[in-house]
VMD Tcl script that draws the C-alpha trace (Angstrom):
set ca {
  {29.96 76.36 45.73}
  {30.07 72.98 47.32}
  {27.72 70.46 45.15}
  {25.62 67.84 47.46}
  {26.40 64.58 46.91}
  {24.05 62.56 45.60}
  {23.14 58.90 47.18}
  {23.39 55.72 45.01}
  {19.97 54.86 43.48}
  {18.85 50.95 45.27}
  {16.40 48.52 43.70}
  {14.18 47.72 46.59}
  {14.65 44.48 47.84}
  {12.41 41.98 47.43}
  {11.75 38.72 49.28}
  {12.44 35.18 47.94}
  {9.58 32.78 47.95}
  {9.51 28.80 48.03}
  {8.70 27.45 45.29}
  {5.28 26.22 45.27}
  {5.06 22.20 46.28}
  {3.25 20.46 43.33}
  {-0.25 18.85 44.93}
  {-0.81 15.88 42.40}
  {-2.35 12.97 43.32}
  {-1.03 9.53 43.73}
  {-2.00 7.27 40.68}
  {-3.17 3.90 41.59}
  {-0.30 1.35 40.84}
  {-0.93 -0.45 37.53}
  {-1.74 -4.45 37.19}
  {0.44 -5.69 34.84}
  {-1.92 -7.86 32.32}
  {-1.23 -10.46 29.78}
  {-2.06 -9.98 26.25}
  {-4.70 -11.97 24.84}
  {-6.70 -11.76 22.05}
  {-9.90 -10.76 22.45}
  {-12.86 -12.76 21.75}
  {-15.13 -11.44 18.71}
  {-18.30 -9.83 18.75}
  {-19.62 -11.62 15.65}
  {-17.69 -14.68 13.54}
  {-15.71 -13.43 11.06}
  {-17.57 -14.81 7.70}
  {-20.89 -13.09 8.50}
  {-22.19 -10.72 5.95}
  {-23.72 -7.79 7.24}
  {-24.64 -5.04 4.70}
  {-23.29 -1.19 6.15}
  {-22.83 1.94 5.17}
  {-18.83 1.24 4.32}
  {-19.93 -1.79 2.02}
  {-21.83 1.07 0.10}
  {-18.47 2.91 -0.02}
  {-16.67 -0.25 -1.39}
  {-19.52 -0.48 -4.26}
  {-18.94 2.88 -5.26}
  {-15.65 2.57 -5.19}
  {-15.22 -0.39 -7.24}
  {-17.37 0.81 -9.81}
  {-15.47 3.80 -10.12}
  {-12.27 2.18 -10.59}
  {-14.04 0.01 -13.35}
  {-15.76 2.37 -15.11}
  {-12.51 4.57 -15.31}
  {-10.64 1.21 -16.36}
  {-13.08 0.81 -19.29}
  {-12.53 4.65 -20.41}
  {-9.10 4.28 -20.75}
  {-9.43 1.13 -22.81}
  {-11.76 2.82 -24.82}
  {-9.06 5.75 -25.09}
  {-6.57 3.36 -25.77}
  {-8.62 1.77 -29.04}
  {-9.57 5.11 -30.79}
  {-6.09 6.23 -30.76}
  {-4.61 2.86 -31.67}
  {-6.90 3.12 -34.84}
  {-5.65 6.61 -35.93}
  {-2.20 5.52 -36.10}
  {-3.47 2.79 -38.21}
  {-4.95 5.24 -40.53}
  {-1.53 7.31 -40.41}
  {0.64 4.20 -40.95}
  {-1.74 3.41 -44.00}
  {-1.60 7.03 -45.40}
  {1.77 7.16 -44.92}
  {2.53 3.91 -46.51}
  {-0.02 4.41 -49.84}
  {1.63 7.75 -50.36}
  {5.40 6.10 -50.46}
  {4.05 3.38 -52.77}
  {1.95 5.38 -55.22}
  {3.88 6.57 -58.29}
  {2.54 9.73 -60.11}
  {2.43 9.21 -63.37}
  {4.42 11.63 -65.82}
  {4.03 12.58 -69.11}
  {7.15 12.25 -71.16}
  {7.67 14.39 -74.05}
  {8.04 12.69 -77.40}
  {11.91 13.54 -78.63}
  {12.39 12.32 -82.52}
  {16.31 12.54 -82.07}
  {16.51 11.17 -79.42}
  {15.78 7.13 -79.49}
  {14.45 5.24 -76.30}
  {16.17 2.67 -75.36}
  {14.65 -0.43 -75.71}
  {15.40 -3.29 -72.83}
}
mol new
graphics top color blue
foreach p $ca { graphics top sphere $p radius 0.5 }
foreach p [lrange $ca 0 end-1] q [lrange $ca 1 end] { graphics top cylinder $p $q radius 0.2 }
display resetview
């Protein structure tokens, strides 16, 4: 039995399209300026009372108060190694006293 020959499977073809042309606009061409400072809104040793000068306050005290607890740290435990070097230091130099037994045969010697 012949066998029918089969036909090659295609992709279908498909057409090729431009790519799209971009539509931005044209930007106005820049002036080129000088730099200069600007001039200020208020002089600079004014003293105007904000929100952020509330901020600083806190802040500051913070830091202080935290500077003071430390110290304070810093003094109790300097004074208990004061007490230790003194403990230590009465215990080295205090001499127990012992009672010797009397020994007739044996004579002290006298210096």
């Amino acid at each position: 039995m012949p066998t029918a020959k089969k036909k090659p499977a295609t992709k279908p073809v498909t057409a090729r399209k431009a790519p799209a042309k971009s539509t931005a606009k044209k930007q106005k061409p820049t002036v080129e300026q000088s730099f200069r400072p600007s001039k200020e809104k208020t002089p600079f040793f004014t003293y105007e009372f904000t929100i952020q000068s509330v901020y600083w306050i806190i802040l500051s005290t913070l830091v202080l108060a935290l500077g003071a607890w430390v110290m304070y740290l810093n003094i109790k435990i300097q004074a208990i190694y004061d007490q230790v070097e003194i403990n230590t230091n009465l215990s080295e130099t205090y001499i127990v006293p012992t009672i010797e037994k009397a020994h007739p045969e044996v004579p002290k010697p006298q210096q």
